[in-house]
N, C-alpha and C positions, 0 to 999 in steps of 0.2 A: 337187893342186888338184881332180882329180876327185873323191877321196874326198871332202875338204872339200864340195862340192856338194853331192854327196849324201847326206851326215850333213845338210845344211842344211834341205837338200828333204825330211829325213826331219822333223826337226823343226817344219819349218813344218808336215807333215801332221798330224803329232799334236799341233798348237795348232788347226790347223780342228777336227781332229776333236772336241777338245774341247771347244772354245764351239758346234758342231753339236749335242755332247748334252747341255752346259748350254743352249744354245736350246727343247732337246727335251724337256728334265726340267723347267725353267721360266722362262717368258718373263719372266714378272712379275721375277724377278730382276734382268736386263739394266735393267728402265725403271727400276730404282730406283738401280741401282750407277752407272749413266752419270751422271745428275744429281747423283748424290754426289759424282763424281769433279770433275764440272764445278765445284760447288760450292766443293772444294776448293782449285779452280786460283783461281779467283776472288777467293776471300775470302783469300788469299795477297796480291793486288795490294791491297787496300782499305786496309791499314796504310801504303801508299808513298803511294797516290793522296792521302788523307784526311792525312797529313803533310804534303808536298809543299805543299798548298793551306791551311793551315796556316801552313806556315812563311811561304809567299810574301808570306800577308795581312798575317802579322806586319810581315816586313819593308818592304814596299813600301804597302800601304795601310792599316796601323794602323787598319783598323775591326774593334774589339773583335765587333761586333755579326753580322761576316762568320764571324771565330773560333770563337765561339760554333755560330752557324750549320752551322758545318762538323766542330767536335765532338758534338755532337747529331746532325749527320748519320751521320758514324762509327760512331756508336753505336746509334741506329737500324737501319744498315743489320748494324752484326757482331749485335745483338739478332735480327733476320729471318735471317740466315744462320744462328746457331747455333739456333734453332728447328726451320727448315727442317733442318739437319743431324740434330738427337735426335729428330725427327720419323720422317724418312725412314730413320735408325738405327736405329729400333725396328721398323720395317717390316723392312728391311733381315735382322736378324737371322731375324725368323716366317721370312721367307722363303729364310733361310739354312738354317734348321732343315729346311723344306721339302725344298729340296732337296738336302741330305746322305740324307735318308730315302729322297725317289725314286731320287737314285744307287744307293744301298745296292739298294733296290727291283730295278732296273733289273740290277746285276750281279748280284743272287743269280737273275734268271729267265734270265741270260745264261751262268750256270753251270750254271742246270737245265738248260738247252737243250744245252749242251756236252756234259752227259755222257752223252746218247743219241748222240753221235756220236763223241767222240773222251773216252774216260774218263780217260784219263789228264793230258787238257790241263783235262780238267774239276778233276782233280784238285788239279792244281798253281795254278791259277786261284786255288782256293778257297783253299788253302792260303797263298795268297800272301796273299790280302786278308785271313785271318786273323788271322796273323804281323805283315802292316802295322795292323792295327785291334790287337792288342796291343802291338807299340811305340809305339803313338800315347797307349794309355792307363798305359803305364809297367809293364804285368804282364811278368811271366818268362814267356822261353820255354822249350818244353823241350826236349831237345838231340835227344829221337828227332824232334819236329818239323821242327828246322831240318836233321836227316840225312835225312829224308824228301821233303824240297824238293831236297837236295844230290843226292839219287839221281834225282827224278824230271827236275831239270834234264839230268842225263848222260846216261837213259837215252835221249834222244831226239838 
């Protein structure tokens, strides 16, 4: 049980830490993901709501003119949401771009800094993010590489 805790409490610190240095690298990013996200929650319910009321009219109060009403509203309102969506989506992305590059930014000066102190963790830092930035793009690694990582992991 103790382990568990602390595997927990390890985890939560490296989810602060990270939205710390996504805060840090760009804020503008947060104000745009949240309203997206909201967005999404929202316009989730608006197919049920705009049914619902819909159906009801149908059944219970047969004005054609309410029906109407209320699919023009529907449609109005998913038109304003999926705007606001491709809107904020194209923001969204600049600013994705943004901050992949500050991160990138931010860890290559956090490796320069490393390796005035500790050269070998500088080492395997860099090496790491290399390795992960070629799997990501689908290139080959090469095998003195990943012996390179295998050794600097043991020697410590």
């Amino acid at each position: 049980m103790k382990k568990y805790f602390s595997d927990l409490m390890q985890e939560i610190s490296n989810c602060i830490f990270i939205l710390k240095l996504s805060w840090n690298i760009n804020k503008t990013f947060f104000f745009i993901k949240i309203p997206l996200l909201v967005m999404g929650v929202i316009s989730s319910f608006f197919p049920l709501i705009f049914l619902r009321l819909i159906l009801n009219e149908i059944q219970e109060g047969k004005d054609i003119k309410k029906v109407l009403y209320y699919a023009g509203g529907y449609a109005g309102a998913l038109l304003c949401i999926n705007l606001a969506n491709n809107l904020l989506g194209m923001i969204l992305d600049r600013q994705t771009k943004k901050t992949v590059y500050r991160t990138q930014e931010f860890l290559g000066k956090t490796v320069m800094q490393l390796s005035y102190s500790d050269l070998d963790a500088a080492m395997k830092l860099g090496l790491e993010m290399t390795l992960e930035h070629l799997n990501r793009q689908g290139a080959e690694v090469s095998p003195e590489s990943r012996e390179a990582l295998v050794w600097l992991n043991s020697a410590k």
